[in-house]
GUKEFI-40905 format. One record per residue (C-alpha): residue number from 1; x, y, z. Coordinates in Angstrom, 1 decimal, decimal comma. Layout:
! GUKEFI-40905
<site num="NUM" X="X" Y="Y" Z="Z"/>
...
END
This chain:
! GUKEFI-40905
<site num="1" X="31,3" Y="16,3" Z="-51,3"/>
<site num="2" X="31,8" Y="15,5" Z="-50,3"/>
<site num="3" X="33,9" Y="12,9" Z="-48,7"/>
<site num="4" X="35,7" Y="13,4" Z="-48,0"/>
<site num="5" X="39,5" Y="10,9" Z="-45,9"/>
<site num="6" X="38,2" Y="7,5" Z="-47,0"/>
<site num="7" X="38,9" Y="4,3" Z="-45,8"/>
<site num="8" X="41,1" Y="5,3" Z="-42,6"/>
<site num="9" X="42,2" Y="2,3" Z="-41,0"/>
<site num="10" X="43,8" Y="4,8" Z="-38,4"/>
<site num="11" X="40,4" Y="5,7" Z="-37,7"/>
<site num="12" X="38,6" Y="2,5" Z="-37,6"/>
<site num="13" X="41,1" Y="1,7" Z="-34,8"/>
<site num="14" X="40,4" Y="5,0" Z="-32,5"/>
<site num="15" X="36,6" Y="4,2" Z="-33,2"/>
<site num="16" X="37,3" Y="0,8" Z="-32,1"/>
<site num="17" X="39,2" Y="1,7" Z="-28,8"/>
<site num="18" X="35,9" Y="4,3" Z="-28,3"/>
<site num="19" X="33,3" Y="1,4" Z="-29,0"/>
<site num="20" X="34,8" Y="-1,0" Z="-26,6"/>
<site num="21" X="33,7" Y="1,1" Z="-23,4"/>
<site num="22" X="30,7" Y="3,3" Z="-25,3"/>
<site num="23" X="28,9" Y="0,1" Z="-26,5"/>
<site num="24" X="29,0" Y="-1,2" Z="-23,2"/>
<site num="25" X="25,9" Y="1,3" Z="-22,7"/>
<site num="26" X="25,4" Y="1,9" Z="-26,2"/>
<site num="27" X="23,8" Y="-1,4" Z="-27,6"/>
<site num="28" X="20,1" Y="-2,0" Z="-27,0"/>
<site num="29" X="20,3" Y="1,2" Z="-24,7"/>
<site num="30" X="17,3" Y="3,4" Z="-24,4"/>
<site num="31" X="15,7" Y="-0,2" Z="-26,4"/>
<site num="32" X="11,8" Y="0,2" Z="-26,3"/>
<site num="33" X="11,1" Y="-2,0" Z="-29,6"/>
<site num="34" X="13,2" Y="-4,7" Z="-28,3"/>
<site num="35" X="15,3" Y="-7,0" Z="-30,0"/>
<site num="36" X="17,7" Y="-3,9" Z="-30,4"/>
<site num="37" X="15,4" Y="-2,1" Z="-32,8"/>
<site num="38" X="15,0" Y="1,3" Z="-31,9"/>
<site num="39" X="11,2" Y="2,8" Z="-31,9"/>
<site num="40" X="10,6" Y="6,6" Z="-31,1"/>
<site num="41" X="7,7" Y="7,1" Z="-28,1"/>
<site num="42" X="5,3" Y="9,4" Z="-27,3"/>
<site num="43" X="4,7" Y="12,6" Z="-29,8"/>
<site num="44" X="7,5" Y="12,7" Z="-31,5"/>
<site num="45" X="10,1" Y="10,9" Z="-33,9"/>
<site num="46" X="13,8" Y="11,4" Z="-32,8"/>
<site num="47" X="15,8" Y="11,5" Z="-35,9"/>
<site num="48" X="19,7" Y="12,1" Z="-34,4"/>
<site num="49" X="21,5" Y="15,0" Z="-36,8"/>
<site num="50" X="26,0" Y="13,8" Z="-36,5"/>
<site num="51" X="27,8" Y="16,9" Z="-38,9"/>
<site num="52" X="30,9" Y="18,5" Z="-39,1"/>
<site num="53" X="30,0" Y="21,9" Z="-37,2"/>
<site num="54" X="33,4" Y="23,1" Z="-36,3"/>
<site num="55" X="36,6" Y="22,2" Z="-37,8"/>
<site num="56" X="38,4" Y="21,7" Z="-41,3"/>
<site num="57" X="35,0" Y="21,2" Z="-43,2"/>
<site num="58" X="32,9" Y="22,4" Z="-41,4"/>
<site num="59" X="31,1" Y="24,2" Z="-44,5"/>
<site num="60" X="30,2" Y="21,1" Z="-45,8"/>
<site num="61" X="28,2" Y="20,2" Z="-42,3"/>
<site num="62" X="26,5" Y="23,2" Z="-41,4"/>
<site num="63" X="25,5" Y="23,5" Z="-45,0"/>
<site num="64" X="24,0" Y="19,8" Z="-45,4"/>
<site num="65" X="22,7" Y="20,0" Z="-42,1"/>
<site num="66" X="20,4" Y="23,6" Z="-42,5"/>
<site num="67" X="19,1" Y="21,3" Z="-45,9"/>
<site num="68" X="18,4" Y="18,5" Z="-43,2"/>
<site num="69" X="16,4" Y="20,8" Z="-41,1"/>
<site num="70" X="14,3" Y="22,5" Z="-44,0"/>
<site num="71" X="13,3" Y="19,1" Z="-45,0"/>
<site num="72" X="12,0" Y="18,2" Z="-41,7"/>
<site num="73" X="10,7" Y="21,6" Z="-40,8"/>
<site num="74" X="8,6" Y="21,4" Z="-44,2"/>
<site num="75" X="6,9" Y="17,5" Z="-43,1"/>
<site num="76" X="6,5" Y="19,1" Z="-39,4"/>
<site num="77" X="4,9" Y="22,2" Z="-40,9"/>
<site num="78" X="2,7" Y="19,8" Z="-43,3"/>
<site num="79" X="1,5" Y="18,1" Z="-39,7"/>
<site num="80" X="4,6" Y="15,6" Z="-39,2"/>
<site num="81" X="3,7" Y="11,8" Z="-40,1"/>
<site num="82" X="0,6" Y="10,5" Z="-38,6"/>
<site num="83" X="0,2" Y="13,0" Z="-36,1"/>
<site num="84" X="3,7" Y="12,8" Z="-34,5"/>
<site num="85" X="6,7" Y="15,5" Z="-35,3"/>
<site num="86" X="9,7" Y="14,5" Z="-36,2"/>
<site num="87" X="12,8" Y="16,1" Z="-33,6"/>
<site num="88" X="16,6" Y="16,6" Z="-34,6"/>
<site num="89" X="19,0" Y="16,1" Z="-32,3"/>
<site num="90" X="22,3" Y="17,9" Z="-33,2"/>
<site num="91" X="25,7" Y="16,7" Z="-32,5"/>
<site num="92" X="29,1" Y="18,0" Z="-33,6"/>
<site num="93" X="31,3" Y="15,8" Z="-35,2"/>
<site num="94" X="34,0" Y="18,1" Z="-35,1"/>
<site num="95" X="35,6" Y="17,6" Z="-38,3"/>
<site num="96" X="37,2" Y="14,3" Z="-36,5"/>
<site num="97" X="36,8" Y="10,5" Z="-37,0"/>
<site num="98" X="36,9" Y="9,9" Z="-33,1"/>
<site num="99" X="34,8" Y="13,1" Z="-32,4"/>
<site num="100" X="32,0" Y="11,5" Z="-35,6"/>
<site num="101" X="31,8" Y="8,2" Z="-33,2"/>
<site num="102" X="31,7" Y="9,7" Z="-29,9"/>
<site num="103" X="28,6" Y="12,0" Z="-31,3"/>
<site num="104" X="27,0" Y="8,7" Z="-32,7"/>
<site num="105" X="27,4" Y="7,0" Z="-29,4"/>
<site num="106" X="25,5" Y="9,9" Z="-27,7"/>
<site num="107" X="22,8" Y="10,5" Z="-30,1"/>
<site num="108" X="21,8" Y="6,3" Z="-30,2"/>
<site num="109" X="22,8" Y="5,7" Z="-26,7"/>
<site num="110" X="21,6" Y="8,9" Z="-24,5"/>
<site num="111" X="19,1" Y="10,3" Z="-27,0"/>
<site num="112" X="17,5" Y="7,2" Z="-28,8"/>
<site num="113" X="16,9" Y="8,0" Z="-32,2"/>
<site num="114" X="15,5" Y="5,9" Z="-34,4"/>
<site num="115" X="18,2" Y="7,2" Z="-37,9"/>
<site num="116" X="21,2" Y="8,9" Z="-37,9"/>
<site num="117" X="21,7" Y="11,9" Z="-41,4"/>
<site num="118" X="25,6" Y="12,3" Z="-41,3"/>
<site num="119" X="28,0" Y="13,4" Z="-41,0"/>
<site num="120" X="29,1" Y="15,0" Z="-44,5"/>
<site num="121" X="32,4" Y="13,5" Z="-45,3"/>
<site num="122" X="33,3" Y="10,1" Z="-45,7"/>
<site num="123" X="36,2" Y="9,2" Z="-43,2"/>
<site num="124" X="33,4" Y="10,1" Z="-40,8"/>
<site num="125" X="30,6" Y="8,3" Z="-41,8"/>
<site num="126" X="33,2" Y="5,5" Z="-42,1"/>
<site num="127" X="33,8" Y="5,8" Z="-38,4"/>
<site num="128" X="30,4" Y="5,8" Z="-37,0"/>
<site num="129" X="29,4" Y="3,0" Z="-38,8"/>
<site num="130" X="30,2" Y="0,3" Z="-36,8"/>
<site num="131" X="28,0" Y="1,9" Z="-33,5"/>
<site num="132" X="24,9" Y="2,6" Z="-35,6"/>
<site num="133" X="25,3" Y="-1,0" Z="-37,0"/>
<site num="134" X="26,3" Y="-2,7" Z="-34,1"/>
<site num="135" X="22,7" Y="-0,7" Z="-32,6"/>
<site num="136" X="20,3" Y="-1,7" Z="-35,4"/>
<site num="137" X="20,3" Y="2,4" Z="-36,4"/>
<site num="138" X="20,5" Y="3,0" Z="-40,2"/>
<site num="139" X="22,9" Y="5,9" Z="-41,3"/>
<site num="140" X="22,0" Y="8,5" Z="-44,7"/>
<site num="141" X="25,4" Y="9,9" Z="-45,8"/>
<site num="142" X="24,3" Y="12,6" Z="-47,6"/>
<site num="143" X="28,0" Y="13,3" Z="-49,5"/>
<site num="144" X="29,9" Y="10,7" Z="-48,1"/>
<site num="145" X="31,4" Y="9,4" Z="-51,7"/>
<site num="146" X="33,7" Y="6,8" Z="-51,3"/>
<site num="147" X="32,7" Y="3,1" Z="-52,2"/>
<site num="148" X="33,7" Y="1,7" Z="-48,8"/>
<site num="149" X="31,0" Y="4,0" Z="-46,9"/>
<site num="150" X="28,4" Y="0,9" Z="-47,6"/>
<site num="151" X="30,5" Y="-1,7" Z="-48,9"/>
<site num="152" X="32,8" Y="-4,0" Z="-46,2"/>
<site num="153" X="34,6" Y="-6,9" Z="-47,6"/>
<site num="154" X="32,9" Y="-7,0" Z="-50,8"/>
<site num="155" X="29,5" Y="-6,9" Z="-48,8"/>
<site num="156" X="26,9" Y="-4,1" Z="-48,2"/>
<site num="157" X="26,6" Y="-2,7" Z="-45,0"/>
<site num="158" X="23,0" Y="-3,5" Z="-43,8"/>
<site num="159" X="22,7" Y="-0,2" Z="-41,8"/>
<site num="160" X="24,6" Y="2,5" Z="-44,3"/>
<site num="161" X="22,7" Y="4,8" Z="-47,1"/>
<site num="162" X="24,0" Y="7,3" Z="-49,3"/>
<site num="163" X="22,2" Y="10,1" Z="-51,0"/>
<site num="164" X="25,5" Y="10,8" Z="-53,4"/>
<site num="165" X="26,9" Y="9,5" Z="-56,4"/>
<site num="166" X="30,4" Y="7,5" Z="-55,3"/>
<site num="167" X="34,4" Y="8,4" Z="-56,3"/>
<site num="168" X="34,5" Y="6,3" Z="-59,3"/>
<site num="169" X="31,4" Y="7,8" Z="-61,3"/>
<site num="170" X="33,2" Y="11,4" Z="-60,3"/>
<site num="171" X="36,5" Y="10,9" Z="-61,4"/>
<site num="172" X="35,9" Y="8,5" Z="-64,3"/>
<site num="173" X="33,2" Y="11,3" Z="-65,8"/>
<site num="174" X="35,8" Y="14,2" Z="-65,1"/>
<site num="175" X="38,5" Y="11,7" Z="-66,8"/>
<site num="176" X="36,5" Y="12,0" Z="-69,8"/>
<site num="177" X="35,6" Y="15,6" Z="-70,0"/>
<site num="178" X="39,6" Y="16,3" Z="-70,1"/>
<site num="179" X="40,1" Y="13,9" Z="-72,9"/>
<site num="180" X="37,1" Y="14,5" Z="-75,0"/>
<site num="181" X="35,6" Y="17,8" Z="-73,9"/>
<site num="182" X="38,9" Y="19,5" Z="-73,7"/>
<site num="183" X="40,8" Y="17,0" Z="-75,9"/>
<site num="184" X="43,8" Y="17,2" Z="-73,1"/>
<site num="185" X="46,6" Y="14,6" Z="-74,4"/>
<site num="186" X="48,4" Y="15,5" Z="-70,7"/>
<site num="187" X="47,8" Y="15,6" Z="-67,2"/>
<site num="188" X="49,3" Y="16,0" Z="-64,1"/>
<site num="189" X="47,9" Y="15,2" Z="-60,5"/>
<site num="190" X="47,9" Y="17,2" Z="-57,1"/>
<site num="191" X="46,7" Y="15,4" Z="-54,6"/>
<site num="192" X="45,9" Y="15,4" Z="-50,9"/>
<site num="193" X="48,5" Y="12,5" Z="-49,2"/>
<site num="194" X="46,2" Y="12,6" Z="-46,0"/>
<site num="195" X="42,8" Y="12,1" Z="-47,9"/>
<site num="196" X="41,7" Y="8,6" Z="-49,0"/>
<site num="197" X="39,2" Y="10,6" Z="-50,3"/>
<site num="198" X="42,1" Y="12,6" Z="-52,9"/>
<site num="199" X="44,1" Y="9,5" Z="-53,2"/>
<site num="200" X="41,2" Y="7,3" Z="-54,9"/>
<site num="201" X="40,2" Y="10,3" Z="-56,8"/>
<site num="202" X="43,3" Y="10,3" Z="-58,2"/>
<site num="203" X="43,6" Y="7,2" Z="-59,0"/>
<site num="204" X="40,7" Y="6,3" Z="-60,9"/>
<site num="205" X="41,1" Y="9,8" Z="-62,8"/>
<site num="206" X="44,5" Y="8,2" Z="-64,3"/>
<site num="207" X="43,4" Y="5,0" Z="-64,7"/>
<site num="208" X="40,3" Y="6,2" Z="-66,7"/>
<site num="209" X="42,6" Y="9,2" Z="-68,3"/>
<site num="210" X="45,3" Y="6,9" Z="-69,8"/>
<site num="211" X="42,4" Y="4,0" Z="-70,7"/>
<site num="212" X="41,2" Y="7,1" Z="-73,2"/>
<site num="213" X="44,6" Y="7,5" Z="-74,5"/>
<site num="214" X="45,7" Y="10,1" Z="-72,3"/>
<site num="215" X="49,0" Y="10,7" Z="-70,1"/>
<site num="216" X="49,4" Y="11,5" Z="-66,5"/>
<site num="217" X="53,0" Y="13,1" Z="-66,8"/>
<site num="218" X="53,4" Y="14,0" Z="-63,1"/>
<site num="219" X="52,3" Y="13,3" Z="-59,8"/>
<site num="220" X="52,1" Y="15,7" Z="-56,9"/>
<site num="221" X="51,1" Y="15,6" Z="-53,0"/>
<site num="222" X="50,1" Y="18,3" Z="-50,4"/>
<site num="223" X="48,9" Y="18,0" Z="-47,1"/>
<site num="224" X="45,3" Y="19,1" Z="-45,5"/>
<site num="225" X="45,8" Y="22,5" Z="-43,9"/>
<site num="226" X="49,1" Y="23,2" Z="-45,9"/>
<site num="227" X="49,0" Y="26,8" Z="-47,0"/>
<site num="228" X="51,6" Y="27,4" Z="-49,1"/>
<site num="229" X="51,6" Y="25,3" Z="-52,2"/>
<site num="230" X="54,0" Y="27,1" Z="-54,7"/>
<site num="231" X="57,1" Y="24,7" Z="-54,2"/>
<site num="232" X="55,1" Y="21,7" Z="-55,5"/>
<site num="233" X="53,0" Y="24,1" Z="-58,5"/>
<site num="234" X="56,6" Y="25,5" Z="-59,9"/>
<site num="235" X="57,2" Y="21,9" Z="-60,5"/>
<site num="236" X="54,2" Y="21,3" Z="-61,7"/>
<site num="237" X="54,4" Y="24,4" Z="-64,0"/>
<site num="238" X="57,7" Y="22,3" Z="-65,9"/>
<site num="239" X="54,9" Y="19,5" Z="-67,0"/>
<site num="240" X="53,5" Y="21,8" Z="-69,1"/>
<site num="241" X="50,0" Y="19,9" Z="-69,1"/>
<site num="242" X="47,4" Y="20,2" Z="-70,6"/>
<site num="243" X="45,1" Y="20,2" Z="-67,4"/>
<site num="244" X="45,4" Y="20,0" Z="-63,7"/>
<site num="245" X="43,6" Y="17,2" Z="-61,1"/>
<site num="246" X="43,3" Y="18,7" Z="-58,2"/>
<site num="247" X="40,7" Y="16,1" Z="-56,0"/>
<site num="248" X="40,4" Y="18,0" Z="-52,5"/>
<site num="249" X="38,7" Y="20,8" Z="-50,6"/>
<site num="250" X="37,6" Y="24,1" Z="-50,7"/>
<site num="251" X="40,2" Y="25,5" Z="-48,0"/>
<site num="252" X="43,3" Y="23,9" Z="-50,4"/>
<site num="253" X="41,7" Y="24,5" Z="-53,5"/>
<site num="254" X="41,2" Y="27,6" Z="-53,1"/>
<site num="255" X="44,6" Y="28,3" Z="-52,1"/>
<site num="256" X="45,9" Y="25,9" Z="-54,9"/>
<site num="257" X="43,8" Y="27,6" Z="-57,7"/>
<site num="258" X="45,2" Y="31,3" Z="-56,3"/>
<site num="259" X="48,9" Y="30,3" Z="-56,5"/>
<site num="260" X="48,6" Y="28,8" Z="-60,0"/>
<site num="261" X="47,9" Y="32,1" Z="-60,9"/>
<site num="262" X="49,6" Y="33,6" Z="-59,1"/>
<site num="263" X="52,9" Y="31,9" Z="-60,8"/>
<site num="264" X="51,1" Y="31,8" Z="-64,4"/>
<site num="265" X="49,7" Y="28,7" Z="-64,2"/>
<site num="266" X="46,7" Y="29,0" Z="-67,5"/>
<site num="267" X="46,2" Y="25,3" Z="-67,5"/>
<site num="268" X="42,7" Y="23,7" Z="-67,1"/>
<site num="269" X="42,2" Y="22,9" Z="-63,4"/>
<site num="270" X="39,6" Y="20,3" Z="-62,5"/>
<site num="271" X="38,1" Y="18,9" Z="-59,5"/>
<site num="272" X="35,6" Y="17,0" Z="-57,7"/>
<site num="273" X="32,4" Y="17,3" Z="-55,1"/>
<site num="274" X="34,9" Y="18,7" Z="-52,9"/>
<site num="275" X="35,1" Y="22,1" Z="-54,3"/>
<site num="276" X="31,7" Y="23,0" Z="-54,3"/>
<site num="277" X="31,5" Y="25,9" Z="-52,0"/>
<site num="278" X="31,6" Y="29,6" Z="-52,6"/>
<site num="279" X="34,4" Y="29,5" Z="-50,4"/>
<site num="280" X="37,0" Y="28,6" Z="-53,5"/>
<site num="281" X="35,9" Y="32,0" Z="-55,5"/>
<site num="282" X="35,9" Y="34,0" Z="-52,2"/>
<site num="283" X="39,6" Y="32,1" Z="-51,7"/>
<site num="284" X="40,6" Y="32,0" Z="-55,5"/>
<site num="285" X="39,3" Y="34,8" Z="-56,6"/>
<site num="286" X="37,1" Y="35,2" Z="-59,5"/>
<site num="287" X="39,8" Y="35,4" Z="-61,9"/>
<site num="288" X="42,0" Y="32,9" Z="-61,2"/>
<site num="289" X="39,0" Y="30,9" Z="-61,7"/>
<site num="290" X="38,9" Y="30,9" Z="-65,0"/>
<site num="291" X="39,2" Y="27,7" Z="-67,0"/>
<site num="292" X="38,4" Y="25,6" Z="-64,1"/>
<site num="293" X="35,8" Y="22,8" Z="-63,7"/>
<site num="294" X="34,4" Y="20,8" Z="-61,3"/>
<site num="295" X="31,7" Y="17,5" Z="-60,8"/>
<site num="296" X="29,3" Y="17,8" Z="-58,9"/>
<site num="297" X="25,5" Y="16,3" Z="-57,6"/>
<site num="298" X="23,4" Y="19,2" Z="-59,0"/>
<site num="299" X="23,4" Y="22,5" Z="-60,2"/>
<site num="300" X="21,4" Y="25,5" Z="-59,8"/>
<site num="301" X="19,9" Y="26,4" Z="-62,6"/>
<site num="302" X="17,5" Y="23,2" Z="-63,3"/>
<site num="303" X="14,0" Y="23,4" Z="-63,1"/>
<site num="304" X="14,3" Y="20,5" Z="-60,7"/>
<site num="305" X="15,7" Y="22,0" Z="-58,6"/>
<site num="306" X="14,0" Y="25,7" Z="-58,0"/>
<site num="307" X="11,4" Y="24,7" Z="-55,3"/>
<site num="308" X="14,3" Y="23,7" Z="-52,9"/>
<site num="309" X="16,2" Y="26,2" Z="-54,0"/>
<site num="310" X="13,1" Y="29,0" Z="-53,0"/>
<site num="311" X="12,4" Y="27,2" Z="-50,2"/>
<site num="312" X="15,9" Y="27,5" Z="-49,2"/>
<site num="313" X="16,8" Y="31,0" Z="-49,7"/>
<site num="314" X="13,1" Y="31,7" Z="-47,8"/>
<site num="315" X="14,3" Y="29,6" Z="-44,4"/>
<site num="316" X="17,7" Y="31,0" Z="-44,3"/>
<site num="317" X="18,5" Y="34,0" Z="-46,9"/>
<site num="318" X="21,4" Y="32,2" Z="-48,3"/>
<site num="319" X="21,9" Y="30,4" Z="-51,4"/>
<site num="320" X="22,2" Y="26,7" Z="-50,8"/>
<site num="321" X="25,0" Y="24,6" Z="-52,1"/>
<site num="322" X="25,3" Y="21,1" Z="-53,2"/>
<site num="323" X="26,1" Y="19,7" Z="-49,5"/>
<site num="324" X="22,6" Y="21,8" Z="-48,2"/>
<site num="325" X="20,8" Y="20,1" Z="-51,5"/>
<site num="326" X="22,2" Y="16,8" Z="-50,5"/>
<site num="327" X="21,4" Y="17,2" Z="-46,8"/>
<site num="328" X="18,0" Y="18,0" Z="-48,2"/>
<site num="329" X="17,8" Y="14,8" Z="-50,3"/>
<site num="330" X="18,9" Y="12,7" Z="-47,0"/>
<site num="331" X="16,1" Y="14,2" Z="-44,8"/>
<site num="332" X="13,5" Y="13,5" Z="-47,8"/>
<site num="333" X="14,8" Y="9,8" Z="-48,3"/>
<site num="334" X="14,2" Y="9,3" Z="-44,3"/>
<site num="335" X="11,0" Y="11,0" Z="-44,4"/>
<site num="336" X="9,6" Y="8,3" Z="-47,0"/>
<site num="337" X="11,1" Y="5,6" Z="-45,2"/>
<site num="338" X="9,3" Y="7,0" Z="-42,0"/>
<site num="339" X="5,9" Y="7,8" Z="-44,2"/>
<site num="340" X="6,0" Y="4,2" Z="-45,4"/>
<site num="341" X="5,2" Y="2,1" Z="-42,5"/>
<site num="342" X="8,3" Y="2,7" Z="-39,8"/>
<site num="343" X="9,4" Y="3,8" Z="-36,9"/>
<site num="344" X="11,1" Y="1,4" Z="-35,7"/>
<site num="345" X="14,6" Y="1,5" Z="-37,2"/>
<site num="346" X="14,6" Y="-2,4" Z="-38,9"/>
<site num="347" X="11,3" Y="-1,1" Z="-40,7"/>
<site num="348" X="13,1" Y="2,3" Z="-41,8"/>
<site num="349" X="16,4" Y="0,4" Z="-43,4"/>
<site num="350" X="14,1" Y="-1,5" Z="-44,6"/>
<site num="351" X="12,2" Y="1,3" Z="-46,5"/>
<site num="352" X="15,0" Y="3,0" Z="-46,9"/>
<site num="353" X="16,7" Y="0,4" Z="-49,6"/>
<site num="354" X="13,5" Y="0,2" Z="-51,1"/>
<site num="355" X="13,5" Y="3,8" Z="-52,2"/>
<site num="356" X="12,4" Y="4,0" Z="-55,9"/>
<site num="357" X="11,5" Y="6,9" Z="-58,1"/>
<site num="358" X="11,5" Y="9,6" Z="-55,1"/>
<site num="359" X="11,4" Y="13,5" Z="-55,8"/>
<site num="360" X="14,1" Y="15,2" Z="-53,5"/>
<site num="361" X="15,8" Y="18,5" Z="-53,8"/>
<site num="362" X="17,9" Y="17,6" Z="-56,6"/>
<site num="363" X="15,5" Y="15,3" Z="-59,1"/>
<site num="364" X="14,7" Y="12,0" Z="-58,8"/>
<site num="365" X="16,3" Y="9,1" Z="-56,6"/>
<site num="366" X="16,4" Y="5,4" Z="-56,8"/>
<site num="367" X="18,4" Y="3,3" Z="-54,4"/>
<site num="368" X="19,8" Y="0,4" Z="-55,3"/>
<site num="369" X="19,4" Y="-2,5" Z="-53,0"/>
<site num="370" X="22,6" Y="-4,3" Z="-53,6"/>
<site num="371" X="25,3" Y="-1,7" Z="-53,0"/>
<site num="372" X="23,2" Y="1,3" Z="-50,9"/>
<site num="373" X="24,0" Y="3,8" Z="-53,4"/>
<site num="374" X="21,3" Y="6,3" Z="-55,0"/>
<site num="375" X="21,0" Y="6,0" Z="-59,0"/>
<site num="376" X="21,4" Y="9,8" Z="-60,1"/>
<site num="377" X="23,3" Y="11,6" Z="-62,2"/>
<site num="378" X="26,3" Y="14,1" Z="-62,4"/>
<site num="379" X="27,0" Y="17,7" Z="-63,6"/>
<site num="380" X="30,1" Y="19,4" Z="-64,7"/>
<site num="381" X="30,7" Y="23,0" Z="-63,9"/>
<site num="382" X="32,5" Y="25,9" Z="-65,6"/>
<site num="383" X="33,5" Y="28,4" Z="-63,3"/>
<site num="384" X="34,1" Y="32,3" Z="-65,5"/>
<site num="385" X="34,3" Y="35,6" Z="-63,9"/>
<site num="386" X="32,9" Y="33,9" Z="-60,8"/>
<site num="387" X="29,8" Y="33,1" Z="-62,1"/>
<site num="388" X="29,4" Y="28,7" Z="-62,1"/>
<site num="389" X="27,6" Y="27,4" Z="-65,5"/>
<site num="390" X="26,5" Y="24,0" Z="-66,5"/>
<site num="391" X="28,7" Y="22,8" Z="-68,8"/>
<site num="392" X="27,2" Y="19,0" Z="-69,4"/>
<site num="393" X="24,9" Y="16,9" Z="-67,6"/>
<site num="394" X="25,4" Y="13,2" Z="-67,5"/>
<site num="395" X="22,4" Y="10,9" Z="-66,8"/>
<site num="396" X="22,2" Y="8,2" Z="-64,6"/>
<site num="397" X="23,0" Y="4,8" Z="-65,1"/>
<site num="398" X="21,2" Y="2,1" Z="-64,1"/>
END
């Protein structure tokens, strides 16, 4: 998703300025396996759950965060793991880099848990990686897709999972499907100027586009929360592309996609991760939805895919999106590590990298050890009349 801001220096420094007085309490707090690992007591394991449930996206939290809680209501339902439940803790991260730490801070600190599942976008997870480290308390990001989520300085953050595919695969697989799938010669990019997340999207999606002899004609920037978009799409309309690349989400795509449209716009629009949620055809329209596409982790209609899919419609009468499938995945992948030997938190990271092979909600998973990132593959949906399609499936590398 989802992402999702990336690499926020601005918010590496407000998380700094928070850790300087919160770690003061925060590190080896609560400590009961010494030697700051973390070990849950009594009856139950205390699992911390850090999402996005108010604020900008807060779709994508509450969504991966009900596929979190099915997945441990199914293992507590099953008799929990050796006789001991596991309990969620819920914190808000309030859509906020600052807000994402000062959650984390609580949940290790003041609630001991032995893992942390979130938050859903990557700026986030980015910011409340340095407490969970710093405490020994291994992080699953299920849709955090930016490379620097579990890579520092060229090295892999010891502490920091993901359970999606990363920004590169996504936009290098979407550069492909304009030039070969829709044999695009031209493209233009609109992108979101206060999202790392949109700016590396874009990026690679050039670099990959021109590399397959392509041409990005024009570039073009909006801002999150912007709401009118038609100064920037009449220019774009003069391009004349052949497609669109429009890396952001659901709140501006929506919007974006609408206003094309509106101004008779018929280009191909593509996207990422970020626009999957019903919200863009509830936004959009069904219509102006038309000859649009969009990457994304997994798609409905697999066979892989129907037991979560029942089991999620059964729990909470909705249908479940690729964040609630991801937060799913997440609370599986924790659940093994947990199964396998730990409760201590050393012994779940530990389990956790050696993930290999695992059924989750949307297939298979395989971590790998050296970067932290799942090895799984992609879809690409067509969107027509409303209705989402698989258009191709690409397998995993690896």
């Amino acid at each position: 998703m989802f992402s999702i801001g990336k690499k926020f220096k601005l918010a590496s420094m407000i998380a700094c300025g928070i850790l300087a007085s919160a770690l003061f309490t925060g590190c080896g707090g609560g400590d009961s396996a010494g030697g700051g690992e973390k070990k849950s007591a009594g009856d139950e394991i205390v699992i911390g759950a850090n999402f996005e449930l108010t604020g900008n996206v807060a779709q994508y939290g509450a969504n991966a965060n009900n596929g979190l809680k099915l997945a441990i209501k199914e293992i507590n339902d099953a008799g929990g793991i050796n006789g001991k439940k596991i309990k969620v803790v819920e914190a808000d991260a309030k859509s906020e880099a600052a807000e994402a730490v000062n959650a984390a801070t609580k949940l290790i600190s003041d609630d001991n848990v032995v893992a942390l599942i979130g938050p859903a976008v990557t700026a986030n997870v980015i910011a409340e990686s340095q407490v969970a480290t710093d405490n020994k308390v291994p992080i699953i990001a299920p849709a955090a897709t930016n490379p620097d989520v579990t890579i520092e300085n060229g090295e892999v953050k010891p502490f920091v999972f993901r359970a999606c595919f990363i920004d590169p695969q996504q936009s290098e697989v979407m550069a492909q499907f304009a030039a070969k799938d829709l044999n695009a010669k031209t493209a233009v990019l609109y992108i979101d100027s206060s999202s790392d997340y949109s700016k590396s999207l874009g990026k690679i999606f050039k670099e990959k586009f021109e590399a397959d002899g392509g041409q990005v004609v024009m570039e073009e920037a909006f801002l999150a929360k912007d709401q009118d978009f038609k100064a920037a799409l009449t220019k774009i309309q003069t391009a004349n592309a052949d497609v669109i690349f429009v890396p952001a989400y659901y709140e501006e795509v929506g919007k974006i996609i609408k206003q094309a449209r509106e101004l008779g716009i018929n280009a191909a629009i593509l996207g990422t991760d970020g626009w999957d949620d019903v919200k863009v055809i509830e936004i959009a329209g069904k219509d102006a939805l038309n000859n649009t596409f969009f990457c994304t982790h997994c798609f409905e209609g697999e066979e892989s895919m129907q037991a979560f899919i029942n089991a999620y419609k059964a729990e909470y009468k909705a249908e479940p999106n690729a964040f609630a499938a991801l937060g799913y995945d997440a609370g599986k992948m924790l659940i093994d590590a947990i199964q396998r030997g730990g409760e201590d938190s050393e012994k779940i990271r530990a389990n956790i990298e050696s993930i290999k092979d695992l059924q989750v909600g949307t297939g298979k998973i395989t971590m790998d050890a050296a970067t932290h990132n799942p090895i799984k593959g992609i879809v690409v949906i067509e969107t027509k009349d409303g209705v989402r399609s698989l258009r191709t499936k690409i397998a995993p590398e690896g």
